[in-house]
One Martini backbone bead per residue (centre of mass of N, CA, C, O) as a GRO file, in nm:
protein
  296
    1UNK     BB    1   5.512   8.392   5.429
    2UNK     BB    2   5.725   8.210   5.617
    3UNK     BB    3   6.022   8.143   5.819
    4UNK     BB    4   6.315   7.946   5.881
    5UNK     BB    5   6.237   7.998   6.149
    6UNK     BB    6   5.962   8.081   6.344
    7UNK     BB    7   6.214   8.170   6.587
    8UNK     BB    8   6.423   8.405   6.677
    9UNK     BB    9   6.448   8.578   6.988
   10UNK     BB   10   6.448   8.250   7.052
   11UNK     BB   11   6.532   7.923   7.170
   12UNK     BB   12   6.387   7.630   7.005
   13UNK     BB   13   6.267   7.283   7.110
   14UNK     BB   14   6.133   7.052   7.119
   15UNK     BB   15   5.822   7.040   6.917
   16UNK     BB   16   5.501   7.057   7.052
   17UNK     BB   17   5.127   6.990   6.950
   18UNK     BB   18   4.791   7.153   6.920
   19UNK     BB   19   4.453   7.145   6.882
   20UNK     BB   20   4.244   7.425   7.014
   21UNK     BB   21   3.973   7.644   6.908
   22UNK     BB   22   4.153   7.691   6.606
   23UNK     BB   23   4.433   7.659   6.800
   24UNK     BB   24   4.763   7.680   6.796
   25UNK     BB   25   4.992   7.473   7.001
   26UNK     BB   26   5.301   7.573   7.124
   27UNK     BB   27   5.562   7.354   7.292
   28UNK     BB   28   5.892   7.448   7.404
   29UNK     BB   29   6.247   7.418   7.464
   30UNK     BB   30   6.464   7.644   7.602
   31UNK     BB   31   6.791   7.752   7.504
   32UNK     BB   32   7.041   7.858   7.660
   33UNK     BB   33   7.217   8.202   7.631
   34UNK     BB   34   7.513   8.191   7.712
   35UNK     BB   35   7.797   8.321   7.812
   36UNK     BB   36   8.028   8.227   7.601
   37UNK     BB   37   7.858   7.964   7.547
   38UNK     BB   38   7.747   7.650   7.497
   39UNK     BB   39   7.812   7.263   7.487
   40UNK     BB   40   7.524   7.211   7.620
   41UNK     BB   41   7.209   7.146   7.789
   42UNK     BB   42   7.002   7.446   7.861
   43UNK     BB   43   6.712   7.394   8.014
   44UNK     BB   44   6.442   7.506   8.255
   45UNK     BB   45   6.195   7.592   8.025
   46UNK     BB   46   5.850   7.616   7.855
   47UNK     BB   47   5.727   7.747   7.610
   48UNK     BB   48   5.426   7.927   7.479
   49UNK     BB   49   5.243   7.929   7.184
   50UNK     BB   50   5.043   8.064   6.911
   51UNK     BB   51   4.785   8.005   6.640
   52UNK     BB   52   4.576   8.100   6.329
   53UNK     BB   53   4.815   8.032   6.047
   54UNK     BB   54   5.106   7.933   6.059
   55UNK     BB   55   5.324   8.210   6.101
   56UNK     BB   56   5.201   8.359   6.357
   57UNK     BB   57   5.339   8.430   6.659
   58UNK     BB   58   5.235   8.359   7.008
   59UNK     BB   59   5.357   8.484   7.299
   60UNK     BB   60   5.245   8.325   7.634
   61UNK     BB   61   5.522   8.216   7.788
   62UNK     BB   62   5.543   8.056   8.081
   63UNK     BB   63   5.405   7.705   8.121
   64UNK     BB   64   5.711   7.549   8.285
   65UNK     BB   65   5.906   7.430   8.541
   66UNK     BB   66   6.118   7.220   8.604
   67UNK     BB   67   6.097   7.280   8.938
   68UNK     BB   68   5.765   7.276   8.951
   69UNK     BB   69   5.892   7.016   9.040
   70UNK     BB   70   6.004   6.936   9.362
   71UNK     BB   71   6.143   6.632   9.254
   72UNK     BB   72   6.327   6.831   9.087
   73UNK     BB   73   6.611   6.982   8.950
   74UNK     BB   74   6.600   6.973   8.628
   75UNK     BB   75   6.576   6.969   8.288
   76UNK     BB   76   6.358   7.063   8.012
   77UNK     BB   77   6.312   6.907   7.850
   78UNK     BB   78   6.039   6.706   7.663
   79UNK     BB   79   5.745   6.763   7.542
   80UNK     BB   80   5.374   6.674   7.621
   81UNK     BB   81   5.019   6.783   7.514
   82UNK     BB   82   4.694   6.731   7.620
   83UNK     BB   83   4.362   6.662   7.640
   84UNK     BB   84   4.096   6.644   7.888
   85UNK     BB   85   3.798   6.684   7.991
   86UNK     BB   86   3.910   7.041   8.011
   87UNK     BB   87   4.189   6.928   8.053
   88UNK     BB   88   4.593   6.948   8.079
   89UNK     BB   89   4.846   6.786   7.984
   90UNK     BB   90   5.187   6.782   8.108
   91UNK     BB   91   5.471   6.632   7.961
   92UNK     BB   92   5.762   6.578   8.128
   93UNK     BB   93   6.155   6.616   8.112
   94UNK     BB   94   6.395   6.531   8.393
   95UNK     BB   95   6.558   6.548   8.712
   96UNK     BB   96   6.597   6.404   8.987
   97UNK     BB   97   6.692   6.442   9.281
   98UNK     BB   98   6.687   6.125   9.426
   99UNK     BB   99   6.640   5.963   9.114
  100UNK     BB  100   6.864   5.846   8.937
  101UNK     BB  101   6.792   6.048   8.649
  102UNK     BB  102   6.528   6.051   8.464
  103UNK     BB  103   6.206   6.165   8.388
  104UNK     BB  104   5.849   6.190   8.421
  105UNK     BB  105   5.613   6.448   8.439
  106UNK     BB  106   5.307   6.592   8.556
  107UNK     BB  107   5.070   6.828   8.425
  108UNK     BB  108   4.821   7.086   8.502
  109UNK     BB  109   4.546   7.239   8.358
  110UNK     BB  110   4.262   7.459   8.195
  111UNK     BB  111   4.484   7.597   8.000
  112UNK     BB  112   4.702   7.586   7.730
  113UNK     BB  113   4.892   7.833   7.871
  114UNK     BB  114   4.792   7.821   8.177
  115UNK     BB  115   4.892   7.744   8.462
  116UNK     BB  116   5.088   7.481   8.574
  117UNK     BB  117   5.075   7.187   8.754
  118UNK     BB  118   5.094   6.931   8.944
  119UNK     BB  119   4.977   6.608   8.898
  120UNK     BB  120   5.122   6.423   9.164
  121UNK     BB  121   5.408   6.501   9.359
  122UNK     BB  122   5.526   6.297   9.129
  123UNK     BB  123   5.674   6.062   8.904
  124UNK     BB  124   5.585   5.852   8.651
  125UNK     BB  125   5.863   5.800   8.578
  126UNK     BB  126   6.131   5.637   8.651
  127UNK     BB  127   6.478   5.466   8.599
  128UNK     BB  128   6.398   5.224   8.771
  129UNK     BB  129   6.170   5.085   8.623
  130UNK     BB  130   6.397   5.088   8.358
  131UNK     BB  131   6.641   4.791   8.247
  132UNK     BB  132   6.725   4.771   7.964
  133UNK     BB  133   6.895   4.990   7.995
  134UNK     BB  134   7.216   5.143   8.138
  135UNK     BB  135   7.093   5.416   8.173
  136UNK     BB  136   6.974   5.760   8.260
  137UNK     BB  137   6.832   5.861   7.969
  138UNK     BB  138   6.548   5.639   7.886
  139UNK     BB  139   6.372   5.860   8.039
  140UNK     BB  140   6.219   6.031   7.762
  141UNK     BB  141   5.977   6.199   7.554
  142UNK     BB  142   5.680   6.229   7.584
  143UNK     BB  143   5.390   6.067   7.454
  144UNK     BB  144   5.027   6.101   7.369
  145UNK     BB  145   4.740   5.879   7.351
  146UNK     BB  146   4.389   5.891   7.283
  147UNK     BB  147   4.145   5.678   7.264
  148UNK     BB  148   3.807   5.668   7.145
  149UNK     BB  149   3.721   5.499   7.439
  150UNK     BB  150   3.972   5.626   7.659
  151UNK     BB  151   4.240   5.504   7.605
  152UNK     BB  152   4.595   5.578   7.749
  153UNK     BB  153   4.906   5.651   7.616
  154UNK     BB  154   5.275   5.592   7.674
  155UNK     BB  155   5.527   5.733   7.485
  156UNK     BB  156   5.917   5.637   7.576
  157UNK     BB  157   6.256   5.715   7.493
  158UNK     BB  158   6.613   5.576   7.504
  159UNK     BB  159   6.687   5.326   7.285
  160UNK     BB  160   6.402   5.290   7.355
  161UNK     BB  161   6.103   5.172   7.329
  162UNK     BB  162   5.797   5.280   7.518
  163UNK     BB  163   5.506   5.136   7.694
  164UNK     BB  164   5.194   5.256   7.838
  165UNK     BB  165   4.926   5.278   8.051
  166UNK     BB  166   4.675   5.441   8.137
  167UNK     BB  167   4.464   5.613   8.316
  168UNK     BB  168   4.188   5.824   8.337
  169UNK     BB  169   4.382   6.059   8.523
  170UNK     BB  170   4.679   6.056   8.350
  171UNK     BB  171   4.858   6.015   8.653
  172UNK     BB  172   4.864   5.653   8.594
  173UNK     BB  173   4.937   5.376   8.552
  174UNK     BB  174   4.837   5.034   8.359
  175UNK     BB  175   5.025   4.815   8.401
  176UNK     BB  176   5.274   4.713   8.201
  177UNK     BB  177   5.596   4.770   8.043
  178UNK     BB  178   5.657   4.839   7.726
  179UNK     BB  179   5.892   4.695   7.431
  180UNK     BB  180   5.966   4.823   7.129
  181UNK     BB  181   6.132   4.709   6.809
  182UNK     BB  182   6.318   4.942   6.648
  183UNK     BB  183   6.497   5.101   6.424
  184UNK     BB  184   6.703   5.292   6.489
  185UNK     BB  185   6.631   5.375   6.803
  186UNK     BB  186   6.660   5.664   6.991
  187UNK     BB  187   6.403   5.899   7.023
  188UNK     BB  188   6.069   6.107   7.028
  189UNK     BB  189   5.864   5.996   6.979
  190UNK     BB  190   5.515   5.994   6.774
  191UNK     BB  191   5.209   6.028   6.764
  192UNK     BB  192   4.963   5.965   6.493
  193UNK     BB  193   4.678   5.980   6.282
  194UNK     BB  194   4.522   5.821   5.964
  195UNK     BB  195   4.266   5.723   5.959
  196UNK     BB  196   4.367   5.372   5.993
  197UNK     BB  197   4.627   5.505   6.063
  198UNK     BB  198   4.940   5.450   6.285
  199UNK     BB  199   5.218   5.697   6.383
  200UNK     BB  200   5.545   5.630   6.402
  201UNK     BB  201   5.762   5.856   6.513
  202UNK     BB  202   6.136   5.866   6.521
  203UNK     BB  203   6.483   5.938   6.646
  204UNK     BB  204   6.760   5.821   6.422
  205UNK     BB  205   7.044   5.775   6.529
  206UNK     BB  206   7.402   5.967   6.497
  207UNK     BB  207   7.262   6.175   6.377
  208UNK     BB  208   6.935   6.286   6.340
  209UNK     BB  209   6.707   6.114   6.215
  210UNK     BB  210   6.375   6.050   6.070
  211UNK     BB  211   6.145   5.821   6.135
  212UNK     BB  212   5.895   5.510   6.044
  213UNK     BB  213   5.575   5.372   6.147
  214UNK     BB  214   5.292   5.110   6.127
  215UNK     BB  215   4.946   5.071   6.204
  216UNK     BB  216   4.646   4.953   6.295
  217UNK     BB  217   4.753   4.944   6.633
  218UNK     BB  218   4.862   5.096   6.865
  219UNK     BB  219   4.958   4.804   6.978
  220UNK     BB  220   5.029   4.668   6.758
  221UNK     BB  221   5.229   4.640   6.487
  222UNK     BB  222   5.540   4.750   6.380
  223UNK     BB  223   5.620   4.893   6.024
  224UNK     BB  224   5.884   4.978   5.883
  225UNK     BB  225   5.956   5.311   5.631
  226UNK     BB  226   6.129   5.500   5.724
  227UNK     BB  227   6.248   5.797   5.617
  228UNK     BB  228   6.146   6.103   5.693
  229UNK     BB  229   6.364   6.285   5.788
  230UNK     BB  230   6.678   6.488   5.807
  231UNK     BB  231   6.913   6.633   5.870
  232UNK     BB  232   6.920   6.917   6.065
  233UNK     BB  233   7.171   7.036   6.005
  234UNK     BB  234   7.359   7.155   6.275
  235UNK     BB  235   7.166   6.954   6.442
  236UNK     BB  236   7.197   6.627   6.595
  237UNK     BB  237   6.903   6.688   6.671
  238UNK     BB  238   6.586   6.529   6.650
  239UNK     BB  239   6.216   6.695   6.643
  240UNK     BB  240   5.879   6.628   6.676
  241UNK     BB  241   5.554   6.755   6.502
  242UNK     BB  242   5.205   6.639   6.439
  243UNK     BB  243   4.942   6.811   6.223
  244UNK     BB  244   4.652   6.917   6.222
  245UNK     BB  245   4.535   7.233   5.990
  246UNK     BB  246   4.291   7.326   5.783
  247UNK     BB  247   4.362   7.064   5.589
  248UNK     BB  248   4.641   7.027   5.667
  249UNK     BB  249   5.013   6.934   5.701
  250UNK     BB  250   5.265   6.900   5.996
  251UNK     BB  251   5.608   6.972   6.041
  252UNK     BB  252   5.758   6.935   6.322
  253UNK     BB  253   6.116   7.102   6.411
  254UNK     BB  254   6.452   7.110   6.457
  255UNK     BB  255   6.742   7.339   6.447
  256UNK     BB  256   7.040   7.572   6.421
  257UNK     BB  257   6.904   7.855   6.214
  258UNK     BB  258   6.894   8.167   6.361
  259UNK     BB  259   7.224   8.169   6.350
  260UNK     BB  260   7.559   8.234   6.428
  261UNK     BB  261   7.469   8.068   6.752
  262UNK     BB  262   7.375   7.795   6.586
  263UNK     BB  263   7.293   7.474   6.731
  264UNK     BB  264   7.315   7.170   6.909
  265UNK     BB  265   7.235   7.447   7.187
  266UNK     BB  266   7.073   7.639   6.951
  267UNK     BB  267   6.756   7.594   6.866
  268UNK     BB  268   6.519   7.584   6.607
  269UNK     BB  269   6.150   7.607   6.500
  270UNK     BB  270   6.050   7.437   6.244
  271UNK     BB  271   5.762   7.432   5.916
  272UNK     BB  272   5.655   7.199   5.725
  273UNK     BB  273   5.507   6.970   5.511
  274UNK     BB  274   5.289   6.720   5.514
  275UNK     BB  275   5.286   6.397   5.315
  276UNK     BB  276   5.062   6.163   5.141
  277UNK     BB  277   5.024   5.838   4.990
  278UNK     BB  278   4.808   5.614   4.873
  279UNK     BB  279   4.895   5.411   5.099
  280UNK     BB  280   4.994   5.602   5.374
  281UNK     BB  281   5.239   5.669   5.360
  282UNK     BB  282   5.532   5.885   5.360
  283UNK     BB  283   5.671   6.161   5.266
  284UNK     BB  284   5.993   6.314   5.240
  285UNK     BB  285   6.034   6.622   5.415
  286UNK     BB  286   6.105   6.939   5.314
  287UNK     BB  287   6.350   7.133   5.402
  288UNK     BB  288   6.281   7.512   5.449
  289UNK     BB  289   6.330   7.843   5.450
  290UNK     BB  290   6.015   7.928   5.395
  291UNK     BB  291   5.800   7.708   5.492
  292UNK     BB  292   5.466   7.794   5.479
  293UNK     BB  293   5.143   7.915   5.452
  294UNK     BB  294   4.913   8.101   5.541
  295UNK     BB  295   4.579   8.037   5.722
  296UNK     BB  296   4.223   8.107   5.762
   0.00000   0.00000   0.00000
């Protein structure tokens, strides 16, 4: 059996997953331990991990850095990573360097553990674009999902969640951007699918705890259905990924608990089982320092 956090040796946070040839990578933010401790967000580079139990975990390096994107200064925030047509596409936040607030860049590559670079040479996504919030950081936290007809949505936000349609290149957005109308929606947004029910989970209120609502289709309507985990230890911020892995359910998060100089800028990773009652809602997470059990 596994302990969480489940990366003790490193600081790692806002955590996504995919599952690809039978093994999960997860890519996590790096909250670096500066001399003397920090306190705000200081992350610049994005690691990942692989596993074929869910117990044991290899660092594969480091995936992306926040400037490996010309047009960024920094700040490594939340990334997702998804597969298309044999390349991996890894959507991720950082700080724009000349169009003031935050950012959405992608980047590509060949292989889930990189090396990543910059698939497009700009932004898909600046601050400029959204202004239904008055604030700097409401473009953070990119999810992608892509219907079985191969039709790709981003969604993203702080403060209000945002949708909108991508190309088939991945790399450019189509039609307008829509906003969606959530109960105490924070940041964080998660798309994953059960059956016929598509499960939006996102960061609610602050400190956060996980939300979650449900639709029929993609594009909803969605309506929620409370909270799916509660506060995070130490941590005030909490951030999710769900996956399907060999028969299993999976609910990664981050809290403070690495050590005694753990909080909410020095978070770590870790994982216990998602479950669904019989009518397709979600049971509420139990956080446990046991973990999960390896699998074979």
């Amino acid at each position: 059996m596994a302990k969480n956090p489940i990366i003790t040796h490193k600081y790692t946070a806002d955590p996504a997953a995919i599952v690809h040839d039978d093994t999960v990578y997860l890519y996590v933010g790096h909250d670096e331990d500066e001399p003397g401790g920090v306190e705000f967000y200081v992350l610049n580079e994005w690691l990942v991990f692989s596993s074929t139990d869910m117990v044991n975990w290899k660092e594969e390096g480091v995936a992306l850095n926040a400037k490996d994107f010309k047009w960024a200064k920094g700040d490594a925030w939340a990334s997702q990573v998804i597969e298309r047509d044999g390349k991996f596409y890894f959507y991720s936040t950082v700080e724009h360097a000349t169009i003031p607030g935050k950012a959405i860049g992608v980047a590509v590559s060949d292989s889930p553990t990189g090396p990543f670079v910059d698939a497009k040479g700009e932004a898909l996504i600046t601050n400029d674009m959204t202004t239904d919030r008055p604030i700097s950081w409401d473009d953070i936290d990119p999810t992608v999902w892509i219907e079985e007809d191969g039709q790709a949505y981003l969604f993203w936000g702080n403060q209000s969640c945002k949708w909108v349609k991508l190309k088939d290149n991945m790399t450019e957005i189509e039609g307008e951007i829509h906003i969606l109308d959530l109960p105490k929606f924070t940041e964080a947004p998660w798309i994953h699918k059960k059956g016929d029910w598509y499960y939006l989970s996102y960061a609610a209120e602050f400190p956060e705890k996980i939300a979650y609502a449900m639709s029929r289709s993609i594009e909803g309507p969605w309506e929620y259905k409370g909270i799916l985990n509660e506060l995070a230890g130490n941590s005030n911020t909490n951030h999710q990924a769900i996956i399907e892995y060999k028969g299993k359910d999976y609910f990664f998060y981050h809290n403070g608990g690495a050590d005694v100089h753990g909080g909410s800028f020095r978070r770590s990773v870790c994982i216990d089982y998602l479950h669904y009652n019989e009518d397709g809602t979600l049971k509420r997470v139990v956080m446990t320092t046991e973990g999960v059990d390896p699998v074979e």
